[in-house]
LUMFIZA-788742 format. One record per atom (N, C-alpha, C, CB): x, y, z; residue in one letter. Coordinates in steps of 0.2 Angstrom, whole numbers, plus 2048, in hexadecimal, padded with zeros to 3 digits. Glycine has a CB too. Layout:
N
XYZa/...
This chain:
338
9241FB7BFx/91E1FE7BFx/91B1FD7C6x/9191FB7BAx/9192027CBx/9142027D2x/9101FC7D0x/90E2097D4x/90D1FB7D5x/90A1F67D4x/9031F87D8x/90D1EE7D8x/8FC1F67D4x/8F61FA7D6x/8F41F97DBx/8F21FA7D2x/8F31FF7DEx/8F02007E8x/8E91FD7E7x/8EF20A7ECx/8E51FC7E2x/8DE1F97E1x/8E01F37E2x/8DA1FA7DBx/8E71EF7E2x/8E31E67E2x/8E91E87EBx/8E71DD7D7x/8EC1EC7EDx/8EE1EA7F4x/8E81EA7FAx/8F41EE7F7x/8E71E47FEx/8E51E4803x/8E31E8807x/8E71E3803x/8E11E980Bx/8E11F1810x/8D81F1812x/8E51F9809x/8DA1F3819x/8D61F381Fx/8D11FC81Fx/8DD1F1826x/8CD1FD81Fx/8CA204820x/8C6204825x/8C620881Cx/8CB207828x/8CA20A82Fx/8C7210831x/8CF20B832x/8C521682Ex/8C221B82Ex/8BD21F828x/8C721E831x/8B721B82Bx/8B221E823x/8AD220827x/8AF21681Cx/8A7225827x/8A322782Ax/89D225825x/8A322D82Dx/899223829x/89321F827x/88F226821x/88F21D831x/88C229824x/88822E81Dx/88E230818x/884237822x/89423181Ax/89A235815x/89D230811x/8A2238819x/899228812x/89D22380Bx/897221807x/8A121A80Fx/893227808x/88D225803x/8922287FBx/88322A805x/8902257F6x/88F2267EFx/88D22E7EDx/8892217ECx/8902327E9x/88A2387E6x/8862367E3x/88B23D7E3x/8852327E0x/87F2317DCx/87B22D7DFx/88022E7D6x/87C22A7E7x/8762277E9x/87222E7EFx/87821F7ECx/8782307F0x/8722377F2x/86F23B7EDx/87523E7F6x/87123E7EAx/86C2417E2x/86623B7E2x/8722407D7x/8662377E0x/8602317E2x/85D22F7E8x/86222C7E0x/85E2317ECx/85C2327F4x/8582377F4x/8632357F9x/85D23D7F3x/8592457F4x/8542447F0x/85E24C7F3x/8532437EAx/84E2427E6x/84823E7E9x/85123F7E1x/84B2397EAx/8432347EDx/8412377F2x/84422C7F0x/84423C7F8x/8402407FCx/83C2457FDx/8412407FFx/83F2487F8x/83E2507F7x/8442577FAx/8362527FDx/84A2537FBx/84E2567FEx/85425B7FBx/851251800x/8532617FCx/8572667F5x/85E2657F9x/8542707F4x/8612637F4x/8692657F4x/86A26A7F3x/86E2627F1x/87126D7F7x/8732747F5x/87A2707EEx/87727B7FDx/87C2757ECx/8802747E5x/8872737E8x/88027B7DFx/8872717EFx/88F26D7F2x/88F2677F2x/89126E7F9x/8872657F2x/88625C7F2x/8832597EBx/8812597F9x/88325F7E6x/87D25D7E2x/88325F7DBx/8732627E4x/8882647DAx/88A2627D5x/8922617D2x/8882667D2x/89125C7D2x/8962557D2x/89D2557D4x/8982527CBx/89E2597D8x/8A525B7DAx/8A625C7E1x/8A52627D9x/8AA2597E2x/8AA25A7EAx/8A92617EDx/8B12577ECx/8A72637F2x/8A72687F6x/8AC26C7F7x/8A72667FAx/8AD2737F8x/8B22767F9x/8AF278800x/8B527C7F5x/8B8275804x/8B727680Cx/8BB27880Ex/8B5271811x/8BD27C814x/8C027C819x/8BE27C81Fx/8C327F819x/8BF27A824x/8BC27882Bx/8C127882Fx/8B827182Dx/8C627D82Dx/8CB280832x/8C8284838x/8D028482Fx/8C4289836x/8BF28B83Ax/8B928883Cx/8BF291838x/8B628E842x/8AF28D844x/8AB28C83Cx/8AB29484Ax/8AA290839x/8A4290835x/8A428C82Fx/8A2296833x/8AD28A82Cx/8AE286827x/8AB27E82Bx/8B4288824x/8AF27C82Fx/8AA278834x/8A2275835x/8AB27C839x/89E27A837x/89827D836x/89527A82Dx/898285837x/89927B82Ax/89727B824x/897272820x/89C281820x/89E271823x/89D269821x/897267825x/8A3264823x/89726782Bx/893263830x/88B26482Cx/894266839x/88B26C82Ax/88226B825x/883268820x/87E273823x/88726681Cx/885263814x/887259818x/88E26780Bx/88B25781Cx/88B25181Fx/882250822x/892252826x/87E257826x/878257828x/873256822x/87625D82Bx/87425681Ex/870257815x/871252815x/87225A80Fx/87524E813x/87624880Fx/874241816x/87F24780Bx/87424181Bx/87223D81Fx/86B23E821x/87523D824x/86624381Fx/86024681Dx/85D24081Ax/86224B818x/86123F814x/85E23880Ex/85D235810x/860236808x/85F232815x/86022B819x/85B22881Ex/86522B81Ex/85522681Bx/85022681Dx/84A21F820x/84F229819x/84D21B81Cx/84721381Cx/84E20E81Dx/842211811x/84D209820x/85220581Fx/85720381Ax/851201821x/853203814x/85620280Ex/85A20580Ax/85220080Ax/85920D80Cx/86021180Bx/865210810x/85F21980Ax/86420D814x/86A20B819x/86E203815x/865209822x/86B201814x/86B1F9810x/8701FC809x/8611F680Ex/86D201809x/86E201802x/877207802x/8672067FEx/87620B807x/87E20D809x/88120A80Bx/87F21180Bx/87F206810x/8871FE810x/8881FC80Bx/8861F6815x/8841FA807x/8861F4800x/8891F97FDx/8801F07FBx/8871FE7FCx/88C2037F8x/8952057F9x/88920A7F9x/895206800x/89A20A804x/89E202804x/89821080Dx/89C1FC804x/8A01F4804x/8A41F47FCx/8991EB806x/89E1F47F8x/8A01F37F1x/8A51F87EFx/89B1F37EDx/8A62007F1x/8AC2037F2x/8B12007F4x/8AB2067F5x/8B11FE7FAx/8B81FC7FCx/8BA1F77FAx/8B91FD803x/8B71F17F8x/8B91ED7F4x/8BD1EE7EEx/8B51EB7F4x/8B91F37EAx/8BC1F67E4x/8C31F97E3x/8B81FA7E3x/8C21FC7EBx/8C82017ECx/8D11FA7F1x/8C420B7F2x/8CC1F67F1x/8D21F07F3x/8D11F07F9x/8DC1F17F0x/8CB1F17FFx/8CB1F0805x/8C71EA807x/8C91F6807x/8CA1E580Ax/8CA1DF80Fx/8C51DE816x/8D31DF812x/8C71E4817x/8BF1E781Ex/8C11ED81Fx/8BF1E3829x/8BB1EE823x/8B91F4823x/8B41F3829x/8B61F781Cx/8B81FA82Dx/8B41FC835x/8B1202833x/8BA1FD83Cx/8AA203831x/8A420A831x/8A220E835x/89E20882Fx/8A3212835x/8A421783Fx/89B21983Cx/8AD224841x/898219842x/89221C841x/88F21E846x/88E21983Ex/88C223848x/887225850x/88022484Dx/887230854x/87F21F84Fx/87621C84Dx/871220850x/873213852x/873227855x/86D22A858x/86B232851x/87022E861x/87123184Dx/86E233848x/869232842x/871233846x/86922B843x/86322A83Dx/85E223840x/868226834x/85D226849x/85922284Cx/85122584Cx/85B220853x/85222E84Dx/84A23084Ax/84622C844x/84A238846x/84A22B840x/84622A839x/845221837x/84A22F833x/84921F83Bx/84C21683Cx/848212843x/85721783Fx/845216846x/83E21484Bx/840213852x/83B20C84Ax/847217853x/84B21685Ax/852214858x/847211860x/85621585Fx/85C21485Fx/86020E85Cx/85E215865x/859207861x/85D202862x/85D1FE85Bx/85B1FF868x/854201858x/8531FE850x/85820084Bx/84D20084Cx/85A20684Cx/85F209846x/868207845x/85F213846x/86820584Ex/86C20084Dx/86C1FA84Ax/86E200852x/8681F884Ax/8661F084Ax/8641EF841x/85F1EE851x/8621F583Dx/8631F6838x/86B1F6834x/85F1FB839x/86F1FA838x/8751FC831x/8791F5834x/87A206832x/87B1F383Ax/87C1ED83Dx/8781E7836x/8771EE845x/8731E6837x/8711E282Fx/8721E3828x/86A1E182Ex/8721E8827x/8761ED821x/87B1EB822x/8771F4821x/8801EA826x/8891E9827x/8881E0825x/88D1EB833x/8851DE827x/8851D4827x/8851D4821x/87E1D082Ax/8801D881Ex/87D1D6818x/8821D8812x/8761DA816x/8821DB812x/88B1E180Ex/88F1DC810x/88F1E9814x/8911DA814x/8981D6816x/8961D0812x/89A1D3820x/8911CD813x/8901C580Fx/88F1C4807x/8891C0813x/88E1CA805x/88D1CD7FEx/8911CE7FAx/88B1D17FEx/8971D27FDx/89E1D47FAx/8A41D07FBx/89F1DC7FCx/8A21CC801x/8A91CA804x/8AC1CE807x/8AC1C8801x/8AC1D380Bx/8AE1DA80Ex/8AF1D9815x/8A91DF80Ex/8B41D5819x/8B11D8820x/8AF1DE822x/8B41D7824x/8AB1DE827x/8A71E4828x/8A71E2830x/8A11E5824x/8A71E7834x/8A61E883Ax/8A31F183Dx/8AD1E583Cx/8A01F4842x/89D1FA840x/8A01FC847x/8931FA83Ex/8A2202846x/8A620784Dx/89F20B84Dx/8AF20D84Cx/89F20C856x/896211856x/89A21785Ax/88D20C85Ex/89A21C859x/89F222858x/89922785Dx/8A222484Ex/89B22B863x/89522F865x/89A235864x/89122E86Ex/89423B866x/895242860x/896245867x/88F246858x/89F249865x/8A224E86Ax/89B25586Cx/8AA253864x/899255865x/89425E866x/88E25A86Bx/88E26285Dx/88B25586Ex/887253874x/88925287Bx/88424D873x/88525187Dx/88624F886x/889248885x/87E24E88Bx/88C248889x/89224088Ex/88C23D88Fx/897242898x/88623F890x/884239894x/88023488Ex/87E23A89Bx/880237889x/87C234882x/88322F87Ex/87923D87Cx/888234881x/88E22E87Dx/88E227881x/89723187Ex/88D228889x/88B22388Ex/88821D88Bx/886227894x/882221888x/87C21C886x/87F21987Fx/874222884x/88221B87Bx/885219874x/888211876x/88C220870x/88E21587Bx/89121087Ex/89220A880x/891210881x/88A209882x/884203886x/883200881x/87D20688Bx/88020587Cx/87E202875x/8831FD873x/87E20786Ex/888203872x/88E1FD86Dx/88F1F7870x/89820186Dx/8911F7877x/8911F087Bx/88E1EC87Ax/88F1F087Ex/8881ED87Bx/87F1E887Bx/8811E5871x/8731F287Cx/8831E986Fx/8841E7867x/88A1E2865x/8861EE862x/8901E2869x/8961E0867x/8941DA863x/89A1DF86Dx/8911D3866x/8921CD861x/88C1D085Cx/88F1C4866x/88B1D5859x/8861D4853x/88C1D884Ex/87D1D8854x/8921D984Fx/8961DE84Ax/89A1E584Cx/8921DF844x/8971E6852x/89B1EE858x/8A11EB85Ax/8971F0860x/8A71ED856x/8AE1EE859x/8AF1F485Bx/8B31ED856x/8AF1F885Ex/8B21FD85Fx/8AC204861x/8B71FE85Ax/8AF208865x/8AB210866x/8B0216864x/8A9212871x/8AD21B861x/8B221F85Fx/8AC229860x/8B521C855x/8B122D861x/8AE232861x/8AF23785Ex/8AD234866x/8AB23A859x/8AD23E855x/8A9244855x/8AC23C84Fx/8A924984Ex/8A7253850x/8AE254851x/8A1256858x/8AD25B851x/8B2260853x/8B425F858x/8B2266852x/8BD25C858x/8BD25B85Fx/8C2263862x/8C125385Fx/8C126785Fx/8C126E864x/8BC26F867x/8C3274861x/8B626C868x/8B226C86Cx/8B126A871x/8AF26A86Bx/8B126B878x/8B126687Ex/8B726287Ex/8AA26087Ex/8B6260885x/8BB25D886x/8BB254887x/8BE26088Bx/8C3251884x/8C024A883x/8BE246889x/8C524687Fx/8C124888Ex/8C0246896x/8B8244897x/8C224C89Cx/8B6247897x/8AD24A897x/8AA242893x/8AC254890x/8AE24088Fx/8AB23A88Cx/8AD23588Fx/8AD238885x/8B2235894x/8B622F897x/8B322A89Ax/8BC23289Bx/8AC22989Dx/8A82268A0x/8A521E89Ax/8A322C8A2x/8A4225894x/8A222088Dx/8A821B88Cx/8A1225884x/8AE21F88Ax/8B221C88Ax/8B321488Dx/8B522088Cx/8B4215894x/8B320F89Ax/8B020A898x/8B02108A0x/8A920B897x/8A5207895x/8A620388Ex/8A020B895x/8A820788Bx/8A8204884x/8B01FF884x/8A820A87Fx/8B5202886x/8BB1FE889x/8B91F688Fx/8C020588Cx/8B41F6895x/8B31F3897x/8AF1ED893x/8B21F589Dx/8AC1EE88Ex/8A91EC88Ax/8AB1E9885x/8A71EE88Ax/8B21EA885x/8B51E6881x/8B61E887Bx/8B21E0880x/8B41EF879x/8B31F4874x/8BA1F9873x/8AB1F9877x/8BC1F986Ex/8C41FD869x/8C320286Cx/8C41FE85Fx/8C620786Dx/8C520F86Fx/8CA21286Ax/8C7212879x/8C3216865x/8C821985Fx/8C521F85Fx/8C9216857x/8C6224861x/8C322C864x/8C523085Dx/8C723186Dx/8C523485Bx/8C823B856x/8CC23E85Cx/8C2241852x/8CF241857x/8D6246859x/8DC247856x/8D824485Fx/8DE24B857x/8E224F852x/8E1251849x/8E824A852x/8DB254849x/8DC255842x/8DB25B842x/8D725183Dx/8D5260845x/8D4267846x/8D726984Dx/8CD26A845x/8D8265851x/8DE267856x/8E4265858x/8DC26685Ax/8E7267859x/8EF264858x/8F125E85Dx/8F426B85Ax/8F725C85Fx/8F9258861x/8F6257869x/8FF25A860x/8F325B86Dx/8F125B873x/8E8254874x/8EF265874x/8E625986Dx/8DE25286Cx/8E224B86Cx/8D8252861x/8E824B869x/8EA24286Ax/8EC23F870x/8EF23F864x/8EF244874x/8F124387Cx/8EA24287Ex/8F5249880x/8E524787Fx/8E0243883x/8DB23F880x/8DC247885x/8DB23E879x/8D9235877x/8DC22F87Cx/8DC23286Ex/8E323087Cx/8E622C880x/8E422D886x/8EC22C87Fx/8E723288Bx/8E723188Fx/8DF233894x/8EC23488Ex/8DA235890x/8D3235895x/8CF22F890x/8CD23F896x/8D222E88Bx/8CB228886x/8CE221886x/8CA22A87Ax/8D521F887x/8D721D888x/8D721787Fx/8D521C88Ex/8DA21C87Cx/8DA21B876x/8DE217871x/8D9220873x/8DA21186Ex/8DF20B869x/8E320E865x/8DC206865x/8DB210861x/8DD21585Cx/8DC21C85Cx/8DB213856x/8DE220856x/8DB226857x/8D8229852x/8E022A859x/8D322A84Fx/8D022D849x/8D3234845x/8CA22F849x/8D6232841x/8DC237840x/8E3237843x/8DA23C841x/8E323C848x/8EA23B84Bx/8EF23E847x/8ED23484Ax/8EF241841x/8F524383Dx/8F8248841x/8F3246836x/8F5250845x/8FA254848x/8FD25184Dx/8F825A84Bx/8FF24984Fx/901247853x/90A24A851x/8FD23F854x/90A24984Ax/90F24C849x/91425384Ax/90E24C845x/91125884Bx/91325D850x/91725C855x/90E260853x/913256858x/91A25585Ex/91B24E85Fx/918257866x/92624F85Ex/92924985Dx/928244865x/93124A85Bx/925247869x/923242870x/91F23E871x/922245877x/91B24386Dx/91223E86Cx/914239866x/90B244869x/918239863x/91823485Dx/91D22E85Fx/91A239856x/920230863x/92422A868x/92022486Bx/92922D86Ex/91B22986Fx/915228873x/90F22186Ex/912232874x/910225869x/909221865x/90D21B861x/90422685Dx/91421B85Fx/91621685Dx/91920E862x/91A219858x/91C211869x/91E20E86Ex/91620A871x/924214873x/91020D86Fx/90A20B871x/90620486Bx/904214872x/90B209866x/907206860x/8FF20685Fx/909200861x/8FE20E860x/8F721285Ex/8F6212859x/8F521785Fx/8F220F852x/8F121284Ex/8EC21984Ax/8F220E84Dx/8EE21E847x/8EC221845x/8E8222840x/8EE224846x/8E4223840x/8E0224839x/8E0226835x/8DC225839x/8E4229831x/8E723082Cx/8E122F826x/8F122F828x/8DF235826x/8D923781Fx/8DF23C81Bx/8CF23B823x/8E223B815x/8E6240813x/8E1243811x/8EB24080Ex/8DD24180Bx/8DB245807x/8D324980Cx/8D9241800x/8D124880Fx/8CC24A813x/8D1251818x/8C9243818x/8D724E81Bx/8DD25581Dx/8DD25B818x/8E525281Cx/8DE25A813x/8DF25F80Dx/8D826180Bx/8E325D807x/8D325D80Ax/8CB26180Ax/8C7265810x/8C525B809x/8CA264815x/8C926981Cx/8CC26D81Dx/8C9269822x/8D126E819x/8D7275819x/8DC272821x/8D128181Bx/8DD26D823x/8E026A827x/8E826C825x/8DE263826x/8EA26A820x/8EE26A81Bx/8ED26E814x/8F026581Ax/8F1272814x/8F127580Ax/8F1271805x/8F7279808x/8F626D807x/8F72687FFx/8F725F802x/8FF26B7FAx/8F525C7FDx/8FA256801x/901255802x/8F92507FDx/9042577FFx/90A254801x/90C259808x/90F2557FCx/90825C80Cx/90925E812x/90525B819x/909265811x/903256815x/901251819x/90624D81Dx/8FD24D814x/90824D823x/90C24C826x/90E242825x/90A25082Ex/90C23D821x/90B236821x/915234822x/905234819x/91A23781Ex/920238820x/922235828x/92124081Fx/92023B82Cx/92323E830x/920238836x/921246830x/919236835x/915232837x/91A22A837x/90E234832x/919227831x/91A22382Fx/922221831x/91822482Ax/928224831x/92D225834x/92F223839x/92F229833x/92B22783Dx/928227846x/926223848x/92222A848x/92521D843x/922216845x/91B21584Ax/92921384Ax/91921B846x/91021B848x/90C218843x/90C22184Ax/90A215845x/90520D841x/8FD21383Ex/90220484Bx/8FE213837x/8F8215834x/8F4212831x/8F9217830x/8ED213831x/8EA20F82Cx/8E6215828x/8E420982Ex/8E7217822x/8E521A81Dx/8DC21B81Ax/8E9219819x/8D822081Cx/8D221F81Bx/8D0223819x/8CE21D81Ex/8C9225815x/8C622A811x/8C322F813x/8C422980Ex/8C022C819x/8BD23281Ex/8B523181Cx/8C123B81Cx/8B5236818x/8AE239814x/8AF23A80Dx/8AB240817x/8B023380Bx/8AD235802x/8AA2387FFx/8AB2327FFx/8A3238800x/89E23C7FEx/8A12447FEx/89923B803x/8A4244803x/8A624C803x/8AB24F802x/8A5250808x/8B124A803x/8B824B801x/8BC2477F8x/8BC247809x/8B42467F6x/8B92427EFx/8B923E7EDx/8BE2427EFx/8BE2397F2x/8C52347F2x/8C12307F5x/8CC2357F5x/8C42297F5x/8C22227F8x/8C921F7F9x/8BD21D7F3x/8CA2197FDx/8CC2167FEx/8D42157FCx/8C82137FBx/8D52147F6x/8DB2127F0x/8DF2197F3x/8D72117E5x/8D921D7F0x/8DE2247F0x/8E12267F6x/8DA2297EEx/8E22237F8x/8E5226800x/8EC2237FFx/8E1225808x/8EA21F7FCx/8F321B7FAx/8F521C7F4x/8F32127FAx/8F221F7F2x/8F52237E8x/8F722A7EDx/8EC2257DFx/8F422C7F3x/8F82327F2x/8FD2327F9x/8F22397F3x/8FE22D7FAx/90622B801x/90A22A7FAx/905220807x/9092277F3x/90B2257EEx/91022B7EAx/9042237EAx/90922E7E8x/90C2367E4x/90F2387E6x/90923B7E4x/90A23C7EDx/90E2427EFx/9152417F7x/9062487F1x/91523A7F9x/919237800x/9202347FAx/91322E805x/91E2327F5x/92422C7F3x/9232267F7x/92B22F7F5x/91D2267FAx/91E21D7FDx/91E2187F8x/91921A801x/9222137F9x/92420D7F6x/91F20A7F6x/92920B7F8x/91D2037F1x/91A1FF7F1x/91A1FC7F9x/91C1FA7EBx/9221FA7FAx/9231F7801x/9211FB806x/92B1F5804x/920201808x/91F20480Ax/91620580Bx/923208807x/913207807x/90D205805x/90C1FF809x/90D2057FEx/90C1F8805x/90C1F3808x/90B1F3810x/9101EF806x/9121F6811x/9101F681Ax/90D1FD81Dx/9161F581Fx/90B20081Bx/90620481Cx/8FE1FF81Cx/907208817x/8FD1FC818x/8F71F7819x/8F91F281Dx/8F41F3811x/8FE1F081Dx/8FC1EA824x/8FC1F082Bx/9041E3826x/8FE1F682Cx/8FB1F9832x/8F51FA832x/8FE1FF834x/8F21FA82Cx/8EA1FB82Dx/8E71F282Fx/8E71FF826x/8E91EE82Bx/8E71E8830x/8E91E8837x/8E81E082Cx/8EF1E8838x/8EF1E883Fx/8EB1EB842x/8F41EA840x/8EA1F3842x/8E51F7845x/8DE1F6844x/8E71FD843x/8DE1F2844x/8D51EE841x/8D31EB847x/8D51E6839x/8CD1EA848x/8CB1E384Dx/8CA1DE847x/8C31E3853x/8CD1DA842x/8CC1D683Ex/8CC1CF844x/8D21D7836x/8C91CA841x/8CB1C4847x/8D21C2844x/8C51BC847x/8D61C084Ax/8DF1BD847x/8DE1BA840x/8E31B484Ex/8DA1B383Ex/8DB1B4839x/8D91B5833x/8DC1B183Ax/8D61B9833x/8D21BE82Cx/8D91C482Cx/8C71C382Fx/8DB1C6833x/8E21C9831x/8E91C682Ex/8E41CA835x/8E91C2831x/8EE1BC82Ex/8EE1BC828x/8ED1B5830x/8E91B8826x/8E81B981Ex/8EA1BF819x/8E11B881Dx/8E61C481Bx/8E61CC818x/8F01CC818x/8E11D4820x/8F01CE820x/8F91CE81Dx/8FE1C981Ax/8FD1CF823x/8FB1C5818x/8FE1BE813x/8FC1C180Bx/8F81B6814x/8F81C480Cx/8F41C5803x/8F81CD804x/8E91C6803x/8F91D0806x/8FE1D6806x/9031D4805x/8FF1DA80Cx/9081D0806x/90F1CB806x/90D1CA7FFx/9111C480Bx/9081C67FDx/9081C57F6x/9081C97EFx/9041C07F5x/9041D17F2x/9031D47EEx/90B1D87EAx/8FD1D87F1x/90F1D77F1x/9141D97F0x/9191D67ECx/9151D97F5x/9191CE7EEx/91C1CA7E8x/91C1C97E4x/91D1C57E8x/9151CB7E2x/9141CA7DAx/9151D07D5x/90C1C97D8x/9171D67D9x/9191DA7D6x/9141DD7D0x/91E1D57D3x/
């Protein structure tokens, strides 16, 4: 018999902060404020998307603008870490790195540096609650000016000893170019800060060359069309980059048609180091587990296989050595026991 992907181990590396809310705690959100959902977020089903194009695009990014809407007092901040920790716990995750841009929810949070200093205590609080490690990526948005990612930057920095590993940059990245960020970048790398940018998911193999080569990038958020080209995937594994693969978020943006055309094979072969994540629950469905029930299904990966698949997500973690250590020990054992 498989053995269940809920009790293996395993690191989440790519969850966005408003997209790991609960549905049922927005329906109760939108309620306490006065906020009308439209019937993409409001009846019990996930979304139908595609964001292959401009306007399907457009279209997530407004119902992602809705539901971050509800987010309003500290305590629904408080209250979506403890939620989105007790997830991943459930779903067998060990830590967890939360991407978030705080200049989102700093209008209504009293300024930048409070609303950081808010989900930042949220994160503490969550972690010492569930047992979760937790640590928070501060992620600036492709659709703004460079000099505001600048500023994110400085943030993340100024934050590091309060739980900031990492800067990451997300939005459509057929937008602008990633060069244009490379300043933030610096900063956040001289700082001691992970550089994990997006790329490759609605652009092809070209977005993950200039992660690398103008972001100067660890990891890569997403990364899957790195598969398109066998040089670039020589490139990410001889570097040992890992990639963030979201399957089921691939096939909810019309990325891909089905799962099993999810390139994780081709990837995985290639000896490019993954760590599997959900992306945006809220809007794509799935959590956690499921991204390894569907390497499972529809890949044929093996338990062994699986297994190491979760230790490239601790590896690809800023976990401290030995909170990793541990994690890949308890992977070894999930495996022995069969």
């Amino acid at each position: 018999m498989a053995r269940d992907v809920l009790l293996l181990p395993k690191a989440h590396l790519h969850l966005h902060f408003t997209g790991s809310m609960r549905p049922a705690t927005l329906l109760e959100l939108a309620d306490k404020y006065g906020v009308h959902l439209p019937e993409a977020l409001s009846g019990g089903e996930p979304p139908k998307l595609r964001a292959t194009d401009e306007r399907g695009w457009f279209r997530f990014q407004r119902l992602y603008d809705i539901a971050r809407s509800c987010l309003r007092e500290p305590e629904d901040i408080q209250r979506l870490v403890r939620e989105a920790a007790e997830e991943d716990v459930r779903d067998g995750a060990r830590w967890l790195e939360i991407q978030v841009d705080p200049t989102s929810y700093a209008p209504r949070l009293g300024g930048l540096i409070p609303a950081l200093e808010i989900i930042l205590d949220a994160v503490e609080t969550a972690s010492r609650d569930t047992g979760l490690g937790m640590r928070v990526l501060v992620a600036a948005n492709r659709m703004k000016h460079p000099l505001e990612a600048r500023t994110l930057a400085r943030l993340a920095v100024r934050f590091a000893d309060r739980g900031v590993i990492g800067f990451g940059l997300s939005n459509d990245e057929r937008r602008g170019l990633a060069r244009d960020f490379d300043r933030a970048f610096a900063i956040a790398r001289d700082g001691g800060l992970l550089a994990a940018p997006h790329g490759g998911e609605l652009s092809g193999p070209s977005s993950v060359r200039d992660c690398l080569d103008d972001l100067g990038a660890q990891r890569v958020g997403h990364g899957v069309r790195a598969a398109e080209d066998p040089r670039l995937l020589r490139r990410l594994a001889e570097r040992g980059v890992t990639c963030e693969v979201c399957p089921s978020s691939n096939v909810a943006l019309g990325v891909y048609e089905k799962p099993e055309d999810v390139p994780l094979r081709t990837l995985y072969e290639a000896g490019v180091p993954m760590a599997l994540g959900a992306d945006d629950p809220l809007l794509f469905g799935s959590r956690l587990a499921a991204q390894y029930e569907l390497a499972r299904e529809h890949h044929d990966f093996t338990d062994t296989e699986l297994a190491e698949l979760a230790r490239q997500s601790i590896r690809g973690s800023a976990a401290p050595k030995d909170v990793a250590a541990r994690l890949l020990a308890d992977i070894d054992a999930w495996l022995v026991a069969g």
